[in-house]
N, CA, C and O atoms as a Tripos MOL2 file, in Angstrom:
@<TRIPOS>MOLECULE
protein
  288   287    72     0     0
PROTEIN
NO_CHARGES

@<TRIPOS>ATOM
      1 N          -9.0680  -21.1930   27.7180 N.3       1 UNK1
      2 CA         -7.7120  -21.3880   27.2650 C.3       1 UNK1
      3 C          -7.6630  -21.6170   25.7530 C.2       1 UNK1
      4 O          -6.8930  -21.1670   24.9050 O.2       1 UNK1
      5 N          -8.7830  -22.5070   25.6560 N.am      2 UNK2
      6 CA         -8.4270  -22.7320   24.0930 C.3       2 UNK2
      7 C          -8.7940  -21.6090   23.1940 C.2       2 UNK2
      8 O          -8.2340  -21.3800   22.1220 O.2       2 UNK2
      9 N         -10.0110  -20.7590   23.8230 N.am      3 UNK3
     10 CA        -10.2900  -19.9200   22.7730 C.3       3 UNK3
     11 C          -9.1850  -18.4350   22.6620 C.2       3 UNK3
     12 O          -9.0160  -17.6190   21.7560 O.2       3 UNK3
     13 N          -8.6010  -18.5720   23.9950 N.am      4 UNK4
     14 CA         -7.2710  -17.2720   23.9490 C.3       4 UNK4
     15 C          -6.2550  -17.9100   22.4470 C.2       4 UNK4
     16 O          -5.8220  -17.2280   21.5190 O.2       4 UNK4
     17 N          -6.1590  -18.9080   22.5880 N.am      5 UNK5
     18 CA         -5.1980  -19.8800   21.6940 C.3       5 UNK5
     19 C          -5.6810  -19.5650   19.9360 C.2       5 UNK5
     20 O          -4.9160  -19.2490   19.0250 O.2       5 UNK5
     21 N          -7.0060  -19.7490   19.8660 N.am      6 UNK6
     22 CA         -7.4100  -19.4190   18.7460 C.3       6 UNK6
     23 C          -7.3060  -17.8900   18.3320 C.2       6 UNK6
     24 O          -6.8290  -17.6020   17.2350 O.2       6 UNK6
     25 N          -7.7760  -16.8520   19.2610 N.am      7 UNK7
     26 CA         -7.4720  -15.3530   19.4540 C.3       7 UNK7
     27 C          -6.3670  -15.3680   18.5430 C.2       7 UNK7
     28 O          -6.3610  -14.9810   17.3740 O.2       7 UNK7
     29 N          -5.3390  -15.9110   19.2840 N.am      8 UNK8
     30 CA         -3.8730  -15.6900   18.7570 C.3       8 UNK8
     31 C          -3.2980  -16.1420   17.5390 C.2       8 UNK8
     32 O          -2.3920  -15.5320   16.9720 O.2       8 UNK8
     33 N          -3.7080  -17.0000   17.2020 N.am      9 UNK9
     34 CA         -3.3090  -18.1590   15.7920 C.3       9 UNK9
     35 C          -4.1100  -17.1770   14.7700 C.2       9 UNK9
     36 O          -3.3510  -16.5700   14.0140 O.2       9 UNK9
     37 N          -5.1470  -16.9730   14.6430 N.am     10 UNK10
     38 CA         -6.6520  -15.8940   14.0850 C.3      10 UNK10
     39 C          -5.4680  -14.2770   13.7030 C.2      10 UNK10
     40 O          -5.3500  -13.6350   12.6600 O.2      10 UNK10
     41 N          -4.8830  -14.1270   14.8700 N.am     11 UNK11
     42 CA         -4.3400  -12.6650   15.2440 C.3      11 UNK11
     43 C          -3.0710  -12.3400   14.0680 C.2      11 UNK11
     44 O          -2.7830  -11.3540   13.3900 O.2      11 UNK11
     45 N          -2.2550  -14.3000   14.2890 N.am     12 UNK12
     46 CA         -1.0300  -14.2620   13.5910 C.3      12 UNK12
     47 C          -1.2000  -14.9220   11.6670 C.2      12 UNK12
     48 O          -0.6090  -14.7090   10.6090 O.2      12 UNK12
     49 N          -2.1500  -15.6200   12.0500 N.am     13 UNK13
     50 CA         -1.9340  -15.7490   10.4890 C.3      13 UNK13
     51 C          -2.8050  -15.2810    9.7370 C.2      13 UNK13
     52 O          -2.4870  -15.0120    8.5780 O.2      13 UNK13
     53 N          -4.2110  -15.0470   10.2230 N.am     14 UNK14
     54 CA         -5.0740  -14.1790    9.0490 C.3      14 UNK14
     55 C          -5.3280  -13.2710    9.2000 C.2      14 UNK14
     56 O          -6.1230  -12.9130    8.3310 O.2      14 UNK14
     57 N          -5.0040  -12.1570   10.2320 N.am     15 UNK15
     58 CA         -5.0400  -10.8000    9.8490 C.3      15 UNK15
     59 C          -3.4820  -10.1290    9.5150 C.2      15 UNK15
     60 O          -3.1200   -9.1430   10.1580 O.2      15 UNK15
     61 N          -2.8220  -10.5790    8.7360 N.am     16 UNK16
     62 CA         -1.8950  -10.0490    8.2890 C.3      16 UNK16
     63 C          -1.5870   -9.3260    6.8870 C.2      16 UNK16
     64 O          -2.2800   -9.7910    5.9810 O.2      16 UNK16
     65 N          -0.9180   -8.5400    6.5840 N.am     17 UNK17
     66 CA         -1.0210   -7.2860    5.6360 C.3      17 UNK17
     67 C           0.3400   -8.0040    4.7200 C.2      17 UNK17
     68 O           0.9880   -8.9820    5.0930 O.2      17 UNK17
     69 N           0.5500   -7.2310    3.4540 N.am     18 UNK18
     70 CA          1.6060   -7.5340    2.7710 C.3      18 UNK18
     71 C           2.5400   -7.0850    3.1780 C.2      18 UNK18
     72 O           2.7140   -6.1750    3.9890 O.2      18 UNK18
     73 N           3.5710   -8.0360    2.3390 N.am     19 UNK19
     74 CA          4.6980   -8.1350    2.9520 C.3      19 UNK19
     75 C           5.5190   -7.3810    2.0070 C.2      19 UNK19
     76 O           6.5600   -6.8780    2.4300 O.2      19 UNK19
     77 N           5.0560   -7.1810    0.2990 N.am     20 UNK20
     78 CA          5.9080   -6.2730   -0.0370 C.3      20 UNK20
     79 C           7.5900   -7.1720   -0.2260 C.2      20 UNK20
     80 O           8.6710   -6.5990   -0.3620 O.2      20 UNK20
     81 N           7.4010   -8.4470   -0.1870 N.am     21 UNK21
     82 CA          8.9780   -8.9490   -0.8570 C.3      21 UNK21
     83 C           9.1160   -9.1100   -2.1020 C.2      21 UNK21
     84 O           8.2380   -9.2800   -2.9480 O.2      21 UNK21
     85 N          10.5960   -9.0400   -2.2610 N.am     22 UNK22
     86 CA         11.1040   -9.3230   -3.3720 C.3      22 UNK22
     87 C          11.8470  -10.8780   -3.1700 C.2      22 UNK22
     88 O          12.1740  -11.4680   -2.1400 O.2      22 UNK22
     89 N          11.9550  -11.2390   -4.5280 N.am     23 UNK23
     90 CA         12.3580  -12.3770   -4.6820 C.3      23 UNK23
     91 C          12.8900  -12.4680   -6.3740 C.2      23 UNK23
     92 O          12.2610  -12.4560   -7.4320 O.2      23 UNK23
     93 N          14.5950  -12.5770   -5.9910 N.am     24 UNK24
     94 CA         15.4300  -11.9680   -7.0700 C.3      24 UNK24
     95 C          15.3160  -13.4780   -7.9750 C.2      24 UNK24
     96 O          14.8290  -14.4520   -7.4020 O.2      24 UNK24
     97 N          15.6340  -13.5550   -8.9310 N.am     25 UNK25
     98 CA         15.7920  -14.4040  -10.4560 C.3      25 UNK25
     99 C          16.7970  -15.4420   -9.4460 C.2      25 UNK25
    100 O          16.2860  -16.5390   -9.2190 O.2      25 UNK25
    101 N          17.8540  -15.2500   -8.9680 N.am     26 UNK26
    102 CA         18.6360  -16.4830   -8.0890 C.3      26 UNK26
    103 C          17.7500  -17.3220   -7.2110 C.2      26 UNK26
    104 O          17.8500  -18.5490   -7.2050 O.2      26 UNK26
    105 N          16.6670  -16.5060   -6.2810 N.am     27 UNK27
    106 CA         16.3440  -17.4090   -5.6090 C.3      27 UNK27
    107 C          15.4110  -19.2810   -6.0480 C.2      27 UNK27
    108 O          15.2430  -20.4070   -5.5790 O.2      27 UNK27
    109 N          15.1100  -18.4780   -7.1670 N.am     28 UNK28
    110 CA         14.5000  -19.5120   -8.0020 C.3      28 UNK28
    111 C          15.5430  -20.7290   -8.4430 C.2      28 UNK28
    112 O          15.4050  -21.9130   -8.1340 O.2      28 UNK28
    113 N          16.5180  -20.2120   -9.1640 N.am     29 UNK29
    114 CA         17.7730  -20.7950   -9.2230 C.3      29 UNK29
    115 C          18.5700  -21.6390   -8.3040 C.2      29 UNK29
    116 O          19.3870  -22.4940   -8.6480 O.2      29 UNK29
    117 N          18.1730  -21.2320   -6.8330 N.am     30 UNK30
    118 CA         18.7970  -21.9660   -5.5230 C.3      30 UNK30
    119 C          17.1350  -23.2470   -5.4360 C.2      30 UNK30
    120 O          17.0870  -24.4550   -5.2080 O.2      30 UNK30
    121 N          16.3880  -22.5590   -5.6390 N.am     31 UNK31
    122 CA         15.4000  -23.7260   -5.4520 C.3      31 UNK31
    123 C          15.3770  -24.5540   -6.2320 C.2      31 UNK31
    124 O          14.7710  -25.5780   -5.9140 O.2      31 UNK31
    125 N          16.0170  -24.4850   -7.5840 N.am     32 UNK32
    126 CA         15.7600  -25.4950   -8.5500 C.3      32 UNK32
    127 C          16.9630  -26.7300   -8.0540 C.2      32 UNK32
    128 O          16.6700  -27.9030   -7.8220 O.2      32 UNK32
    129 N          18.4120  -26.1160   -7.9600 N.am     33 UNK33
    130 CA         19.4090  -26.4830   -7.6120 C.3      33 UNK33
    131 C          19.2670  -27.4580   -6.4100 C.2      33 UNK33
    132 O          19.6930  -28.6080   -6.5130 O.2      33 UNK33
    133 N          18.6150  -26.9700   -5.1590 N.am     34 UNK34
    134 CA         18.1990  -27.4480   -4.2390 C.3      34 UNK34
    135 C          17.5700  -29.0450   -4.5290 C.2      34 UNK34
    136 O          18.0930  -30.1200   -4.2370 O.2      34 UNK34
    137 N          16.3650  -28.8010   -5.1530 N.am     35 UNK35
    138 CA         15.5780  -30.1490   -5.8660 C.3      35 UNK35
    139 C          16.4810  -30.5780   -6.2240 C.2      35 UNK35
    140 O          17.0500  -31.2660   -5.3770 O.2      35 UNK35
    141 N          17.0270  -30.5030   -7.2970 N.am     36 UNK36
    142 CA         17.7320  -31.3720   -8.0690 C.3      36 UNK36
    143 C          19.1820  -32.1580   -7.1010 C.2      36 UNK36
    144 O          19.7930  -33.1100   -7.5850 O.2      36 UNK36
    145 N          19.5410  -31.5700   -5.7350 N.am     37 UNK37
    146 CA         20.7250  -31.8510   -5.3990 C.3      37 UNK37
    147 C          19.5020  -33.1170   -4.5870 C.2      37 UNK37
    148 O          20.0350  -34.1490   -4.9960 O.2      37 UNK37
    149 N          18.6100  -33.4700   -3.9750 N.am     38 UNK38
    150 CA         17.6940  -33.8420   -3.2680 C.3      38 UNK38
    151 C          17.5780  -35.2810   -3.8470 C.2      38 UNK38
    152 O          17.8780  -36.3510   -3.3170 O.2      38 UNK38
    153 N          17.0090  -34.9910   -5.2060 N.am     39 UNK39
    154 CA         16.7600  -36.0810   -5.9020 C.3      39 UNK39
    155 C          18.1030  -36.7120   -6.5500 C.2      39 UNK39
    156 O          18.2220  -37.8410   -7.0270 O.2      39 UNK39
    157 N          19.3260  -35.4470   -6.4200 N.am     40 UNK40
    158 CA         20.6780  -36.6840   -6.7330 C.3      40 UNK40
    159 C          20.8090  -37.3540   -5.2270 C.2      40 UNK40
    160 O          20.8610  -38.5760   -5.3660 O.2      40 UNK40
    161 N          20.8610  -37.0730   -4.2090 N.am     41 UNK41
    162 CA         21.3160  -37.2690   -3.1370 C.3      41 UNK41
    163 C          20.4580  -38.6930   -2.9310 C.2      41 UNK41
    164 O          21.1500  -39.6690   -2.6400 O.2      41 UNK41
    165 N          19.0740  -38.8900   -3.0500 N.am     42 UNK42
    166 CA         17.9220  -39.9530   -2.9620 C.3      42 UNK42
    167 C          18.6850  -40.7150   -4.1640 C.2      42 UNK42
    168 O          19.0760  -41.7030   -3.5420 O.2      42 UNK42
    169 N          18.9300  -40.8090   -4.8630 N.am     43 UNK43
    170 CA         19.1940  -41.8530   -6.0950 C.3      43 UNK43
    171 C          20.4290  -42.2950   -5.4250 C.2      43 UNK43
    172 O          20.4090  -43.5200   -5.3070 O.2      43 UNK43
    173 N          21.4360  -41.7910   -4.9680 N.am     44 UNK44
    174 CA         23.2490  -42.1010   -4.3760 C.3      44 UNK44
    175 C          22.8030  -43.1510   -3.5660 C.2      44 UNK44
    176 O          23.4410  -44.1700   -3.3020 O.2      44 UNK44
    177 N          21.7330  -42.8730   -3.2030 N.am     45 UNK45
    178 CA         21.9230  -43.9740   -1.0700 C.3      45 UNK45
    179 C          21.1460  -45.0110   -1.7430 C.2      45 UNK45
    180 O          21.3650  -46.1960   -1.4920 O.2      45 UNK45
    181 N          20.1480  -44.6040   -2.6790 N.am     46 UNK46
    182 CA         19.3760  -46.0410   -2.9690 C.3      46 UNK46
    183 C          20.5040  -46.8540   -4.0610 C.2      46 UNK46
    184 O          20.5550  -48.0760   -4.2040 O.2      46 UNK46
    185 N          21.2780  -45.9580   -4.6930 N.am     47 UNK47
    186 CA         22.4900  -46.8430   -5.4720 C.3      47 UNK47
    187 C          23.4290  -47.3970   -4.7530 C.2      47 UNK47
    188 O          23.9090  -48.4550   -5.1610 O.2      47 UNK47
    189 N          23.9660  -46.7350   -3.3620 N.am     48 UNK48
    190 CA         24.8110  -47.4420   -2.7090 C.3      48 UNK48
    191 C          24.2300  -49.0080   -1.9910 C.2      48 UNK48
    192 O          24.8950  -50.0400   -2.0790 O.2      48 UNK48
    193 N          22.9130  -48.9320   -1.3040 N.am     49 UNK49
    194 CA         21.5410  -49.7230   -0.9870 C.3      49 UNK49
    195 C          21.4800  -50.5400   -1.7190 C.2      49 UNK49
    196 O          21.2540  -51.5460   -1.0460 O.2      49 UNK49
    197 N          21.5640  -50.9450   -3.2770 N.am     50 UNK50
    198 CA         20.2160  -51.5000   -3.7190 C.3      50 UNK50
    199 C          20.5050  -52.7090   -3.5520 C.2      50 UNK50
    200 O          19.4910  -53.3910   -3.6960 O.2      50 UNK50
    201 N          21.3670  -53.2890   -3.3260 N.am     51 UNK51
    202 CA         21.4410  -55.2390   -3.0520 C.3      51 UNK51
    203 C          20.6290  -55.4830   -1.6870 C.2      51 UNK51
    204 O          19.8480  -56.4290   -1.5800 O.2      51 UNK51
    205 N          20.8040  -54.8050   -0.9220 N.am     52 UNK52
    206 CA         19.7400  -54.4180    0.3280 C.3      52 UNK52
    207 C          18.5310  -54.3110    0.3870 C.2      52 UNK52
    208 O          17.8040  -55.1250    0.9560 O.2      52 UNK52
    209 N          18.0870  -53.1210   -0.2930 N.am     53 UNK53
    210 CA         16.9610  -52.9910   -1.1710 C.3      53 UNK53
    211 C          15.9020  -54.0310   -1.9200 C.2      53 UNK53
    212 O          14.6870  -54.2280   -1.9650 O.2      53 UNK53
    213 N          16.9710  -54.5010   -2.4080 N.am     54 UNK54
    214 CA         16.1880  -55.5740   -3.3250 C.3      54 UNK54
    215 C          16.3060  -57.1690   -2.4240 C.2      54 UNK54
    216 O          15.5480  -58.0980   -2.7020 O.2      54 UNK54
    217 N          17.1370  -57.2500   -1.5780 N.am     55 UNK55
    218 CA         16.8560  -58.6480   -0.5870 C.3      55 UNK55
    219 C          15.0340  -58.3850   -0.0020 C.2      55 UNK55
    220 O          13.9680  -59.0000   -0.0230 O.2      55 UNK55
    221 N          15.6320  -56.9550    0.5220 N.am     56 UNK56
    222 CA         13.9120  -56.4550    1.5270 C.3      56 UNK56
    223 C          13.2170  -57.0430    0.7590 C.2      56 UNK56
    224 O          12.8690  -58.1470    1.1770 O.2      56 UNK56
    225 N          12.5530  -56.5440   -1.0270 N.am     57 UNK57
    226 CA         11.8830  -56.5300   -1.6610 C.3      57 UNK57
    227 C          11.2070  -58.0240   -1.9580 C.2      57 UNK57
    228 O          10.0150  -58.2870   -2.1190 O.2      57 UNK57
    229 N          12.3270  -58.8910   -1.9780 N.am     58 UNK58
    230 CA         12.4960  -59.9590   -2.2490 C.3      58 UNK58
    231 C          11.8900  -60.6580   -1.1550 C.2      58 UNK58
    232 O          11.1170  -61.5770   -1.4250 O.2      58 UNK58
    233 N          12.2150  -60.2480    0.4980 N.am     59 UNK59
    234 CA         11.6790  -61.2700    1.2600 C.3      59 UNK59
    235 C           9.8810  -61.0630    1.5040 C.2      59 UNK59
    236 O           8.8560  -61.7330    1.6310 O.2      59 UNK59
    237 N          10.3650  -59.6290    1.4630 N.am     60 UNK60
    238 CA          8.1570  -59.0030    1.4890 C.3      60 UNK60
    239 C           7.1810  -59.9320    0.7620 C.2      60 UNK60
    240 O           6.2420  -60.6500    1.1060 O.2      60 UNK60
    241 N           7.9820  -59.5230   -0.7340 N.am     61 UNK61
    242 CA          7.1080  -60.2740   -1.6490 C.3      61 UNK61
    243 C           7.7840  -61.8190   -2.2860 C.2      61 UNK61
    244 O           7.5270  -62.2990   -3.3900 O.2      61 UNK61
    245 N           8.6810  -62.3850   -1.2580 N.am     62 UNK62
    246 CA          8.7670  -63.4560   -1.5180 C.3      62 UNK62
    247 C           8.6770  -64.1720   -3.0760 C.2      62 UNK62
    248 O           7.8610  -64.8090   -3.7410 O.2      62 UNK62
    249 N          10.0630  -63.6390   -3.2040 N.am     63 UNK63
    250 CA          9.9510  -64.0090   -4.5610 C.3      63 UNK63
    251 C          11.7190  -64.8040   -4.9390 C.2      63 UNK63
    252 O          12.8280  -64.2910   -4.7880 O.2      63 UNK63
    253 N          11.3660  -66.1160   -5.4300 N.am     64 UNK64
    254 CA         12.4580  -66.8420   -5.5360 C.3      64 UNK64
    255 C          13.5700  -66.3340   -6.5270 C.2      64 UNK64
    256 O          13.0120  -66.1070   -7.6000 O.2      64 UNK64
    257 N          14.7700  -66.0940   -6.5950 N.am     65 UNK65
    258 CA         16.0280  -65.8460   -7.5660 C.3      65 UNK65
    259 C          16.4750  -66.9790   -8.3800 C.2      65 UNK65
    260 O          16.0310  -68.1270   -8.3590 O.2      65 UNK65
    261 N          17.2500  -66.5810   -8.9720 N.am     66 UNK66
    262 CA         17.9420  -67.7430   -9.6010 C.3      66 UNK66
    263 C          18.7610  -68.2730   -8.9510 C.2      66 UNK66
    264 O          19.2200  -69.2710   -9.5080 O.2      66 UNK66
    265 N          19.2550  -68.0110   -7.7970 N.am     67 UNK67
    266 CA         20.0280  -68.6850   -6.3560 C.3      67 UNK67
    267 C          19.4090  -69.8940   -5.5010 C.2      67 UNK67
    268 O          19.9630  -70.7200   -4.7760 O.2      67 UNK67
    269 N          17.8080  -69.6680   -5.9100 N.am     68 UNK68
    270 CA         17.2550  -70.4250   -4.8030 C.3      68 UNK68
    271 C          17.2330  -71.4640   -5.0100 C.2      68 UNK68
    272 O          17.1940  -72.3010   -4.1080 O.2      68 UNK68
    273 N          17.2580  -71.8870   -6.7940 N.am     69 UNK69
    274 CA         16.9380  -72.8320   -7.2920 C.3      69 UNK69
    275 C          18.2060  -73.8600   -7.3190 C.2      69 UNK69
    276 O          19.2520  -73.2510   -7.5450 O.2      69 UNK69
    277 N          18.3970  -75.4460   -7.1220 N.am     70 UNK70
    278 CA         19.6360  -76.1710   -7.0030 C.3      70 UNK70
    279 C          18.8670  -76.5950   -7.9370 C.2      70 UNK70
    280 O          17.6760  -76.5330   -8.2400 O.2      70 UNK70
    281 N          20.4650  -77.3400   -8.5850 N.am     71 UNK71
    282 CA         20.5910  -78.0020   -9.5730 C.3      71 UNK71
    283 C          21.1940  -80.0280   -8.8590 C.2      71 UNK71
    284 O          21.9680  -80.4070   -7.9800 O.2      71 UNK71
    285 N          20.5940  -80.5020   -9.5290 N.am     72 UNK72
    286 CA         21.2780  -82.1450   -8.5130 C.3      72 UNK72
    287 C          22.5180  -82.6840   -9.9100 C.2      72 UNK72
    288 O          23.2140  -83.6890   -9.7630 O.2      72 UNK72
@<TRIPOS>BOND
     1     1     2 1
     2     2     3 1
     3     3     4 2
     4     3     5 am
     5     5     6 1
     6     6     7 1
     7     7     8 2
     8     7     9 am
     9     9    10 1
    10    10    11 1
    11    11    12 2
    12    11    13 am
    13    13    14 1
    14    14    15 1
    15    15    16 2
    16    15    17 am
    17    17    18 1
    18    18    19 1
    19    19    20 2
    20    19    21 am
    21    21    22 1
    22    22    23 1
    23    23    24 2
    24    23    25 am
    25    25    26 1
    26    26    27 1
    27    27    28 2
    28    27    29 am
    29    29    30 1
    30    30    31 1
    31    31    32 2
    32    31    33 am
    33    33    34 1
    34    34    35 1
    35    35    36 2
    36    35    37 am
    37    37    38 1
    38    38    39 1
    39    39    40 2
    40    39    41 am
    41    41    42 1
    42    42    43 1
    43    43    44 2
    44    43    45 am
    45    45    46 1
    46    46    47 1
    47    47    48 2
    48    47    49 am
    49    49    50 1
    50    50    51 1
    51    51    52 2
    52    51    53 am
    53    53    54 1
    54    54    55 1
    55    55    56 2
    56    55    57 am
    57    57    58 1
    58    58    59 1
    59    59    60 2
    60    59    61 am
    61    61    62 1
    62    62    63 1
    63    63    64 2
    64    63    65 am
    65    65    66 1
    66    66    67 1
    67    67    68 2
    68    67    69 am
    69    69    70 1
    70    70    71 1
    71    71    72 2
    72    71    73 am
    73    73    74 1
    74    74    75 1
    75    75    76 2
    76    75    77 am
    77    77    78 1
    78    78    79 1
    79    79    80 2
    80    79    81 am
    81    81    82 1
    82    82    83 1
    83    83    84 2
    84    83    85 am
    85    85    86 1
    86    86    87 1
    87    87    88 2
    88    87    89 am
    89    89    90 1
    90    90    91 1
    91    91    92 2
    92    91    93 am
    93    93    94 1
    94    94    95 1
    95    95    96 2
    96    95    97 am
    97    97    98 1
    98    98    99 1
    99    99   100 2
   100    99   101 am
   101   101   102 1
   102   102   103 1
   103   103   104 2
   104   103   105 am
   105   105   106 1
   106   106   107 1
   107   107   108 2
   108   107   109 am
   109   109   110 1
   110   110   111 1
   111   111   112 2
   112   111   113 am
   113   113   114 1
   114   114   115 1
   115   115   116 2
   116   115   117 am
   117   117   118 1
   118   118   119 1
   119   119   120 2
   120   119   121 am
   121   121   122 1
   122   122   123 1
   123   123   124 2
   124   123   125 am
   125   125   126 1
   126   126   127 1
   127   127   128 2
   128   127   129 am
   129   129   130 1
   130   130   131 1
   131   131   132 2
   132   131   133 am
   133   133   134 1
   134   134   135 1
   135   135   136 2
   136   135   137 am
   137   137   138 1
   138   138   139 1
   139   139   140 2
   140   139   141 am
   141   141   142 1
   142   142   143 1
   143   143   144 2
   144   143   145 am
   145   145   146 1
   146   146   147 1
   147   147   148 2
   148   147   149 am
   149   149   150 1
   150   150   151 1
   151   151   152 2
   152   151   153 am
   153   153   154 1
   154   154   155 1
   155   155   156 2
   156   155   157 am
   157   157   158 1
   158   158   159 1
   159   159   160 2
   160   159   161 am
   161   161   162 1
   162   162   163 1
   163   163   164 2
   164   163   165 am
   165   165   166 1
   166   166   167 1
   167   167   168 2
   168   167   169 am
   169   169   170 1
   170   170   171 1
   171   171   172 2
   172   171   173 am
   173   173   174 1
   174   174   175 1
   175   175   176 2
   176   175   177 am
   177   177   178 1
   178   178   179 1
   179   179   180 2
   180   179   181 am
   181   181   182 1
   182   182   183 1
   183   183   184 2
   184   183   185 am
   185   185   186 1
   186   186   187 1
   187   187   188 2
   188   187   189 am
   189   189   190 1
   190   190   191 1
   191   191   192 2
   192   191   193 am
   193   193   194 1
   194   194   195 1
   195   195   196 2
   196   195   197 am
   197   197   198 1
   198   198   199 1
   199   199   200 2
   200   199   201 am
   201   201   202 1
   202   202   203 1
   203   203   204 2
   204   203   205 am
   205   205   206 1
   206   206   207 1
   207   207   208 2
   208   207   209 am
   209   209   210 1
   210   210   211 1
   211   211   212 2
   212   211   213 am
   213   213   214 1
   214   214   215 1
   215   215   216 2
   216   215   217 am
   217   217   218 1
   218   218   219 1
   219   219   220 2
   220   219   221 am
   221   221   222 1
   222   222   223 1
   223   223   224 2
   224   223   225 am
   225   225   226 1
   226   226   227 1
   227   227   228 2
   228   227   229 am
   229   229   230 1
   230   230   231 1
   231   231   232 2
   232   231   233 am
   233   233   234 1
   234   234   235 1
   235   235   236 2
   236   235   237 am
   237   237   238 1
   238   238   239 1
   239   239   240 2
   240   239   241 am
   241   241   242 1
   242   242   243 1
   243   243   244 2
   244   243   245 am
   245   245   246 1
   246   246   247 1
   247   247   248 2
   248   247   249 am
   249   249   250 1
   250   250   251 1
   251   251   252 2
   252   251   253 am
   253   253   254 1
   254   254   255 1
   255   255   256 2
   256   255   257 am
   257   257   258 1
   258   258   259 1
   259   259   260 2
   260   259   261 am
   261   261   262 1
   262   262   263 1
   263   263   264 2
   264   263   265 am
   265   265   266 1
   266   266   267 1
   267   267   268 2
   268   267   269 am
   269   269   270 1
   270   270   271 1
   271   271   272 2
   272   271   273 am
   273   273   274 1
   274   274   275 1
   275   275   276 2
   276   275   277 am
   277   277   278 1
   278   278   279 1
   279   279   280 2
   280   279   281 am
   281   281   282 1
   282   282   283 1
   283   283   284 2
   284   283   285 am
   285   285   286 1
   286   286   287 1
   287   287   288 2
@<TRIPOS>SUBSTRUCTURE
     1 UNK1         2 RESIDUE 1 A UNK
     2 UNK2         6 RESIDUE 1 A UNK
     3 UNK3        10 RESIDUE 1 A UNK
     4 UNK4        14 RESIDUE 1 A UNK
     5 UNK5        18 RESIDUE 1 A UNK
     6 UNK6        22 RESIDUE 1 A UNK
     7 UNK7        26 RESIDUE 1 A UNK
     8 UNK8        30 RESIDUE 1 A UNK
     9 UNK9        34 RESIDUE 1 A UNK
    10 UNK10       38 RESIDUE 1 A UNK
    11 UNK11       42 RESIDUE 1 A UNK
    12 UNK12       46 RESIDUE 1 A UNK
    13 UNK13       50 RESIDUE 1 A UNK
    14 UNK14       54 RESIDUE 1 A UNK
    15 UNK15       58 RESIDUE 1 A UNK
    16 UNK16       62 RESIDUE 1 A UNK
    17 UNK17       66 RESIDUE 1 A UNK
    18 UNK18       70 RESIDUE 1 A UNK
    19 UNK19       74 RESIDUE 1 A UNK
    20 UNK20       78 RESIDUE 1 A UNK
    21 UNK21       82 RESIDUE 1 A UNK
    22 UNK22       86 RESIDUE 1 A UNK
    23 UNK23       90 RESIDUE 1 A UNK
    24 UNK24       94 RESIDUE 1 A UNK
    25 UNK25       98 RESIDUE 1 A UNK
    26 UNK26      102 RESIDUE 1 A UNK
    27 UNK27      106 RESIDUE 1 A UNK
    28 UNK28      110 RESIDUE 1 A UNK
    29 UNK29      114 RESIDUE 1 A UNK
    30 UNK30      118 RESIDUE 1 A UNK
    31 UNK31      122 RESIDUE 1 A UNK
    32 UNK32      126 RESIDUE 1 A UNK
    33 UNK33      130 RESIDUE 1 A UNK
    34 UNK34      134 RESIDUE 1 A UNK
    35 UNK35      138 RESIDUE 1 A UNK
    36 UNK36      142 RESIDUE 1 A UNK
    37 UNK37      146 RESIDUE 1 A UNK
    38 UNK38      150 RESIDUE 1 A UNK
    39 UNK39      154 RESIDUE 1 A UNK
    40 UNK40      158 RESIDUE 1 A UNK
    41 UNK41      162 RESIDUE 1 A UNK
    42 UNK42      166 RESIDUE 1 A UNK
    43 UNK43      170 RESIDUE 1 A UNK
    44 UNK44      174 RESIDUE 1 A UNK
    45 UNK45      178 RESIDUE 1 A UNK
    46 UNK46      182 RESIDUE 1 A UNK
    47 UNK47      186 RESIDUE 1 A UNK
    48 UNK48      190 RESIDUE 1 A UNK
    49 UNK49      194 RESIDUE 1 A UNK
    50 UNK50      198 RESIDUE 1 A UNK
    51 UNK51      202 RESIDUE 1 A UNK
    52 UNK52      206 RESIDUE 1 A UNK
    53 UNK53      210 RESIDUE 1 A UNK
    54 UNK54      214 RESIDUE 1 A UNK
    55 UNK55      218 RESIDUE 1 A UNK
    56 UNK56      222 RESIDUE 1 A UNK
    57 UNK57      226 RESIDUE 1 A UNK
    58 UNK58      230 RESIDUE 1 A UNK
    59 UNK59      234 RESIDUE 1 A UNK
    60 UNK60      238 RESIDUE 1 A UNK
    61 UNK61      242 RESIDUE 1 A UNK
    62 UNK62      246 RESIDUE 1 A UNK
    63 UNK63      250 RESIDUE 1 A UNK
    64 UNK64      254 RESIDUE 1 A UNK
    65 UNK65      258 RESIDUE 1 A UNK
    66 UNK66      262 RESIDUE 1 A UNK
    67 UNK67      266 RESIDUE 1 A UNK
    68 UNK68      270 RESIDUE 1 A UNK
    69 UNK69      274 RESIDUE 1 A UNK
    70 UNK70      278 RESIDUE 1 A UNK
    71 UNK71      282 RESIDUE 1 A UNK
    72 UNK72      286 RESIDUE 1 A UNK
């Protein structure tokens, strides 16, 4: 079984021939766009997050604020 399995994987990805594509000046353009919408999208949620964020941070590494401290 396993070696029919290998047959096939062997069959599909390394004996294969060119493919002969093109890849127009836009597509590059959609990939850059892409990234960049990715890494705005990751910065939004950790900006909407970060008081959250930074409690987590705070309890992990246990680290006192200027809240913790009373004054008498």
């Amino acid at each position: 079984m396993k070696a029919s399995i290998l047959v096939v994987v062997w069959a599909l990805f390394f004996n294969s021939s060119a493919a002969y594509a093109y890849l127009d000046p836009g597509t590059g353009s959609l990939i850059i766009q892409s990234l960049i919408g990715i890494i705005a999208a990751c910065m939004a949620a950790v900006g909407f997050y970060w008081t959250k964020v930074i409690t987590v941070f705070k309890k992990v590494f246990k680290i006192k604020g200027p809240d913790n401290h009373k004054l008498d």
